[in-house]
C-alpha positions as CSV (number, residue, x, y, z in Angstrom):
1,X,41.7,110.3,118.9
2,X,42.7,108.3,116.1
3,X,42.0,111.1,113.4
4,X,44.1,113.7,115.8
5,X,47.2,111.0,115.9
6,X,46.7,110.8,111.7
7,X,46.7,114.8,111.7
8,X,49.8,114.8,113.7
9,X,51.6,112.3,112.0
10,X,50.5,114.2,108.7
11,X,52.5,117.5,110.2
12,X,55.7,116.1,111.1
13,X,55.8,114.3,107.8
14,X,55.3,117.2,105.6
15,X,57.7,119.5,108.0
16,X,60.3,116.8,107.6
17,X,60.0,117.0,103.7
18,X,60.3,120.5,104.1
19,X,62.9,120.5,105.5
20,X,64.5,117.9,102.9
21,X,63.6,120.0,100.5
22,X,65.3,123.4,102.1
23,X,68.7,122.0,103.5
24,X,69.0,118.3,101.8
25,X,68.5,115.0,103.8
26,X,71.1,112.3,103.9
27,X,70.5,109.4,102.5
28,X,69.8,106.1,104.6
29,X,71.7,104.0,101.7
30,X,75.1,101.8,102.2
31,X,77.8,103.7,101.5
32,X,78.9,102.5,97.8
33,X,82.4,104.2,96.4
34,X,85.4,103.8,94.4
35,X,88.0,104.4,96.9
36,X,90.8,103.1,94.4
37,X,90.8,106.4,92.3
38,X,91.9,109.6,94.3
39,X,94.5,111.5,95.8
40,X,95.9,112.2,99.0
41,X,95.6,115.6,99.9
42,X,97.5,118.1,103.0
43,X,94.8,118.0,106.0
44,X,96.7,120.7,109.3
45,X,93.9,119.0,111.1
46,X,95.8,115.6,111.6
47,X,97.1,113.5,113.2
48,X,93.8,112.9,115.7
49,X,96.3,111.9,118.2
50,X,99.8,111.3,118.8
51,X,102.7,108.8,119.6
52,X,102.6,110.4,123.1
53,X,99.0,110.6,124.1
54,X,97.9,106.9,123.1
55,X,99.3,104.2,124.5
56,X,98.5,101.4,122.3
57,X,101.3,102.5,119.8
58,X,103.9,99.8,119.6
59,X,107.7,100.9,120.5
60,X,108.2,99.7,117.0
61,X,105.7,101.7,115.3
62,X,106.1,105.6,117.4
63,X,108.3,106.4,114.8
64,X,108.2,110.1,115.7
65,X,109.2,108.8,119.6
66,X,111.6,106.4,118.1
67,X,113.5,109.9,116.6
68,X,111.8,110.4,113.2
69,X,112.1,114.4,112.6
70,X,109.7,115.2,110.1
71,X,105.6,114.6,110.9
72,X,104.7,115.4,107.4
73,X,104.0,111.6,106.6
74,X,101.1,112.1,109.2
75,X,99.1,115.3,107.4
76,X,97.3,113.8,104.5
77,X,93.7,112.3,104.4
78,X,93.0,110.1,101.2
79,X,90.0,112.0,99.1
80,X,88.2,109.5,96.5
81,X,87.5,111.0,93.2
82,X,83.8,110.3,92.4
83,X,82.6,110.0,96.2
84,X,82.6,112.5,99.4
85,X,83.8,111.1,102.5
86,X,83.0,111.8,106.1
87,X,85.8,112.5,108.3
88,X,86.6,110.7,110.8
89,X,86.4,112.1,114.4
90,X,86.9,110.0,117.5
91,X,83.8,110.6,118.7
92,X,82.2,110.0,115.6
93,X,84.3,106.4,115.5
94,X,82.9,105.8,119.5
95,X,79.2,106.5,118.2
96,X,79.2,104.5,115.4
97,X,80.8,101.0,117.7
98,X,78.9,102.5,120.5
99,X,77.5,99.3,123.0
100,X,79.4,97.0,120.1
101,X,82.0,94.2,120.3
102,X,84.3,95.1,117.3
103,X,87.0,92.0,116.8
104,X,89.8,92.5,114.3
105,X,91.6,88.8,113.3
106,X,94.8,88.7,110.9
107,X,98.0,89.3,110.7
108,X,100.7,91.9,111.9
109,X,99.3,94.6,109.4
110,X,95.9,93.8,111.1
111,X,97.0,94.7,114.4
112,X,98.8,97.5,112.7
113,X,95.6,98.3,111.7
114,X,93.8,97.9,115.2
115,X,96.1,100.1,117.3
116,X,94.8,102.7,114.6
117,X,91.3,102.4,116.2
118,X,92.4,101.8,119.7
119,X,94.0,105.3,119.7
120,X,91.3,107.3,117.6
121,X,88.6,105.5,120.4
122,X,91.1,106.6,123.3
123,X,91.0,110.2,122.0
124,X,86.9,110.2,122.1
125,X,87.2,107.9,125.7
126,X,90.5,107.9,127.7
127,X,88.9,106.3,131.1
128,X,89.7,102.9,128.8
129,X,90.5,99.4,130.6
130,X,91.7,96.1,129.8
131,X,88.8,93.8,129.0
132,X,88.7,89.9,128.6
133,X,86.6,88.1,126.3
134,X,86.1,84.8,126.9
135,X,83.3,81.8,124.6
136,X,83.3,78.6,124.8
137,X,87.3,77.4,124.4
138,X,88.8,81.2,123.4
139,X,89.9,83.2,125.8
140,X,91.5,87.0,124.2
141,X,92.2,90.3,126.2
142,X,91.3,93.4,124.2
143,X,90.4,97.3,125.9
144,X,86.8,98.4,126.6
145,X,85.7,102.3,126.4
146,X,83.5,102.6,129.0
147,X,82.1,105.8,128.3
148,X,80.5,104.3,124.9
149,X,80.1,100.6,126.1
150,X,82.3,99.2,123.3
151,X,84.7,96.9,123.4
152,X,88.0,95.9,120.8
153,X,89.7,92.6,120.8
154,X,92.7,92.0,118.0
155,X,93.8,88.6,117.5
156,X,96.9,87.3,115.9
157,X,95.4,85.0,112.7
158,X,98.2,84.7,110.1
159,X,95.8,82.9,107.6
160,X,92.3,83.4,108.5
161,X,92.2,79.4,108.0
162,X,93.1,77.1,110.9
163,X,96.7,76.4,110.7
164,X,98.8,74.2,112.3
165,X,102.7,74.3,112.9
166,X,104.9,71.8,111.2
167,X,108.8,71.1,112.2
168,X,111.4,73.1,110.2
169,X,112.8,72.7,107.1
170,X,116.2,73.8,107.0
171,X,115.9,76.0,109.6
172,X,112.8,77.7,107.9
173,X,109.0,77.3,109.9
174,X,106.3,76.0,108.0
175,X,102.9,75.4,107.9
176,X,99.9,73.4,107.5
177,X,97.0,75.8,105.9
178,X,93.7,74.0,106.1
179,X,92.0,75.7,103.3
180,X,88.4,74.4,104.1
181,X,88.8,75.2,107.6
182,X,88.8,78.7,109.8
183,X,90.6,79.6,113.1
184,X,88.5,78.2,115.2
185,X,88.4,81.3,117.7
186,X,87.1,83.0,114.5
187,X,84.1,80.2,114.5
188,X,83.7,80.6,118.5
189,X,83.6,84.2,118.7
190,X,81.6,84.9,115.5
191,X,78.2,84.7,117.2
192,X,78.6,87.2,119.6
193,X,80.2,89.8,117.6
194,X,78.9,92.6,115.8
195,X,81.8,93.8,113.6
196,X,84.8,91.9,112.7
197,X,87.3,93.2,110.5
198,X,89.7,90.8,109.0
199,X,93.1,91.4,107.4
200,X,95.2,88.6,106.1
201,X,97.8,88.8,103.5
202,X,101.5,88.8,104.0
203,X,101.8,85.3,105.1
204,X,100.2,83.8,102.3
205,X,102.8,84.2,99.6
206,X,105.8,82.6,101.0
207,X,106.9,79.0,99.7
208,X,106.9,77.6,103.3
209,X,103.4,76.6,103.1
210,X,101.4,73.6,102.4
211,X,98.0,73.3,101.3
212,X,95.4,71.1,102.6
213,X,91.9,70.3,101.5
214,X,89.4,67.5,102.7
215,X,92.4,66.8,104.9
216,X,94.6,65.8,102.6
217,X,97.7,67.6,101.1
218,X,97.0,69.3,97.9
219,X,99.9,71.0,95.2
220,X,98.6,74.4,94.0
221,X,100.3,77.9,93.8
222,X,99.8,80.5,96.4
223,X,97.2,82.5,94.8
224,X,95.4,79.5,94.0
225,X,95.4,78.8,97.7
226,X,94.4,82.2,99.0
227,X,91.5,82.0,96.4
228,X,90.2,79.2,98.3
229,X,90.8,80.4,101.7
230,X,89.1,83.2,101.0
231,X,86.5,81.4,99.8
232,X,85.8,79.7,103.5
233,X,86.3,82.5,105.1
234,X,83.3,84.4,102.7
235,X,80.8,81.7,102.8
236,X,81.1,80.8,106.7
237,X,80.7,83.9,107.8
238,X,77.8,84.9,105.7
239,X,76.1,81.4,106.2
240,X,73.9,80.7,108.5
241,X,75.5,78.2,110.4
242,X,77.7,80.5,111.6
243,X,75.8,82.5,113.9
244,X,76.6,85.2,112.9
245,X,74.4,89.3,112.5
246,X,76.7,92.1,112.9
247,X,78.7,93.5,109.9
248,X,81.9,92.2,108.5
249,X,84.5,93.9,107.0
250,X,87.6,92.4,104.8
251,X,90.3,95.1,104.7
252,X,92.5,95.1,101.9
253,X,96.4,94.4,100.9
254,X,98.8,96.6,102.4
255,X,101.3,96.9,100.0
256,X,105.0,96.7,100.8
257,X,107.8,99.3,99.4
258,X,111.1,97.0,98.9
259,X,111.3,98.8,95.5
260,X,111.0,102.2,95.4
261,X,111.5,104.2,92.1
262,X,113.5,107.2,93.4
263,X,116.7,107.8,92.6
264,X,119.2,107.5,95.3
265,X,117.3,104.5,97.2
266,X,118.8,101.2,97.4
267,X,116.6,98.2,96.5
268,X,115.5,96.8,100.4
269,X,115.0,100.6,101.4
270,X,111.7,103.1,101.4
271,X,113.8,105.7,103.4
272,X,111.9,108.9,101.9
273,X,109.9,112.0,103.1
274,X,107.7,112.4,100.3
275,X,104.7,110.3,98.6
276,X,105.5,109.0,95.4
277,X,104.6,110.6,91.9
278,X,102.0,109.4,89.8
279,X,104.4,107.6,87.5
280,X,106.6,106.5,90.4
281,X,103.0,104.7,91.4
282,X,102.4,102.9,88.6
283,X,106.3,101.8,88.4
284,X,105.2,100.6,91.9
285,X,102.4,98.9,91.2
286,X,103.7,97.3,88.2
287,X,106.6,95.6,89.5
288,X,104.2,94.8,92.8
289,X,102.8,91.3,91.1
290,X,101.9,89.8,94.3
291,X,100.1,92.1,95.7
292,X,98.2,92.8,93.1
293,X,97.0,89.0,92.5
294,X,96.0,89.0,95.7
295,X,93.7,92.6,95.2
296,X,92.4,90.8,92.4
297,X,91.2,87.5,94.1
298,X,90.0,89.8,96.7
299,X,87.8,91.8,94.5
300,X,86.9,88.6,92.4
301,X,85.6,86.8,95.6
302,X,83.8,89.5,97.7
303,X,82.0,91.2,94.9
304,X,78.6,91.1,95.8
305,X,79.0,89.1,99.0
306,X,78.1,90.0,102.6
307,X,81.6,90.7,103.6
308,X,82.2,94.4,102.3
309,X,85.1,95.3,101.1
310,X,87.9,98.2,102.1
311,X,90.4,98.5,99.1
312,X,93.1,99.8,100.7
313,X,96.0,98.7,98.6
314,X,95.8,101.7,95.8
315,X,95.8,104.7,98.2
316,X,98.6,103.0,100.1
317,X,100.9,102.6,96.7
318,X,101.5,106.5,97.0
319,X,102.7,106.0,100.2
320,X,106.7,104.7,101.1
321,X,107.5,107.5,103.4
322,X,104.7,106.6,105.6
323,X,106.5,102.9,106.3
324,X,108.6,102.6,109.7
325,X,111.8,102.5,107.7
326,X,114.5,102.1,109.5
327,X,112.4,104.0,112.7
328,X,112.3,101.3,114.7
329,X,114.3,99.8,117.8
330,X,116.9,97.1,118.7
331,X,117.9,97.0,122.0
332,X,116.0,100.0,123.1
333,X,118.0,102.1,120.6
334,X,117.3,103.1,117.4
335,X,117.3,100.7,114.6
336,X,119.5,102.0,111.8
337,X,120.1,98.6,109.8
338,X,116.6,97.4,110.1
339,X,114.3,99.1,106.7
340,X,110.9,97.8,107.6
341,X,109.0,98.4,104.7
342,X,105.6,96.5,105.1
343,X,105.0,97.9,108.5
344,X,103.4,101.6,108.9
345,X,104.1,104.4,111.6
346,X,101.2,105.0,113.5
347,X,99.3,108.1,112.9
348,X,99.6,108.2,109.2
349,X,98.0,105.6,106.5
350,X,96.6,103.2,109.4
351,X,94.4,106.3,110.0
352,X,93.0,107.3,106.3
353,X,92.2,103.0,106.4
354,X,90.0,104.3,109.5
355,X,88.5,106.6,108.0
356,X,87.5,104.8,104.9
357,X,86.4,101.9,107.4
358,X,84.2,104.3,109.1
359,X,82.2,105.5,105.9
360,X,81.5,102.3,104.9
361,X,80.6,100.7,108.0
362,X,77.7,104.1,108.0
């Protein structure tokens, strides 16, 4: 019997290199690419849904509801230079987080970010309903799919670190960052997670912070202080005190487009309908100093961690006329003072972040 099993087992493995050899057999490796060189290219195929069919688009963010004529922000994937990338299909999304509990923590960008998902999983699984997630002292509602047995919570966490609220100072909120400490929700949920994505960014610049370490109130610059909240955040997570075994994911800065190098726009404005050039991107970038310290802690800190790494920021410099502009609402009307420049419309760059999620989360 044993010899037969041996000869069978012989078969199948010589068919399968066959058929390695005829057609080409994927390999089983992480998924290692440069995503910060590329281009964006036209894709008829997109959006994968719309502001009408999902409804975990904020009023804020349908820009095309919300009176925004042109769609042509939403027809371009991002394509890597040295590297080919798998698209992203809804059901391909609901396979991969199939019988997972996916968390997303951060900021506004994050949940941004996480309606993105939310609707490319409601295309692959409409029958969705609200789900609560509840461990030891956090309590969160998020959506479940039920035809794929995943479930999506996004929390609100500004800093990634625990934070705590300090009175105003002349009429401006600040904040106690505790840069050896994490949310604590982040610490309860960890265990029973598989993937949690984190994005945290645009509240760490602004003077209205203050610093602590070991409990005590420490003077360093903002970047100095994201270095070491980062830090926490890295070695928790992939420590074993923490608990926990899935995958975790840092996405990264989203740039902002206050200053846009096209002739006609006022400084405090991105309203166009056209990516920038290649030199209007590096005018971008270089007068972008903030963001890009922040890129560069990121990539300092996370190289060769546990935590992988989504480098978002470059493929979004091409990208003003994806922003919400002035798209938005105010009173149920159309915003037409408001230029909201850090925000995106959904169904447009929040997707190509997807998609480069879902590659390296393969």
């Amino acid at each position: 019997m044993a010899e037969k099993y041996r000869f069978e087992y012989s078969v199948s493995a010589l068919l399968i290199f066959i058929h390695c050899l005829v057609v080409g057999c994927e390999a089983q490796s992480p998924w290692t690419c440069d995503i910060s060189k590329g281009k964006w290219v036209a894709d008829s195929k997109l959006p994968l849904y719309t502001g009408s069919s999902c409804p975990y688009i904020r009023t804020s963010q349908n820009c095309l509801k919300q009176g925004r004529p042109d769609m042509s922000f939403q027809k371009y994937r991002w394509q890597p230079r040295t590297c080919s990338v798998k698209r992203l299909s809804p059901r391909g999304l609901a396979e991969l987080f199939r019988g997972k509990l996916v968390l997303v923590f951060g900021d506004s960008l994050s949940k941004n970010f996480a309606a993105s998902l939310q609707c490319v999983l409601h295309a692959a699984d409409p029958t969705v309903k609200a789900y609560r997630l509840a461990q030891k002292k956090t309590a969160e509602w998020g959506v479940e799919f039920p035809a794929y047995g995943l479930r999506l919570v996004s929390m609100f966490s500004n800093w990634l670190n625990n934070a705590t609220a300090l009175p105003d100072r002349n009429g401006i909120e600040q904040h106690r960052i505790d840069l050896d400490g994490l949310d604590q929700r982040i610490k309860d949920l960890l265990p029973i997670a598989d993937v949690v994505i984190f994005q945290a960014t645009a509240w760490w610049m602004p003077p209205i912070n203050r610093w602590y370490v070991g409990g005590k109130e420490v003077q360093m610059k903002a970047t100095a202080a994201y270095e070491r909240g980062l830090t926490t955040l890295r070695d928790y997570v992939a420590g074993s005190r923490s608990g926990f075994k899935g995958r975790a994911v840092v996405m990264g800065v989203s740039p902002p487009h206050y200053n846009v190098p096209v002739a006609g726009v006022k400084k405090g404005s991105c309203k166009v309908n056209a990516m920038l050039s290649s030199a209007q991107t590096t005018t971008v970038r270089s007068g972008d100093n903030s963001s890009s310290e922040l890129r560069a802690i990121q990539q300092r800190v996370l190289a060769g961690s546990a935590l992988a790494y989504v480098d978002v920021k470059p493929m979004s410099d091409w990208r003003p006329d994806a922003h919400i502009q002035n798209w938005s609402v105010k009173g149920g009307a159309p915003d037409t003072k408001k230029n909201d420049c850090l925000h995106w419309c959904e169904g447009g760059v929040t997707d190509a972040w997807a998609e480069m999620l879902f590659n390296t989360l393969q």
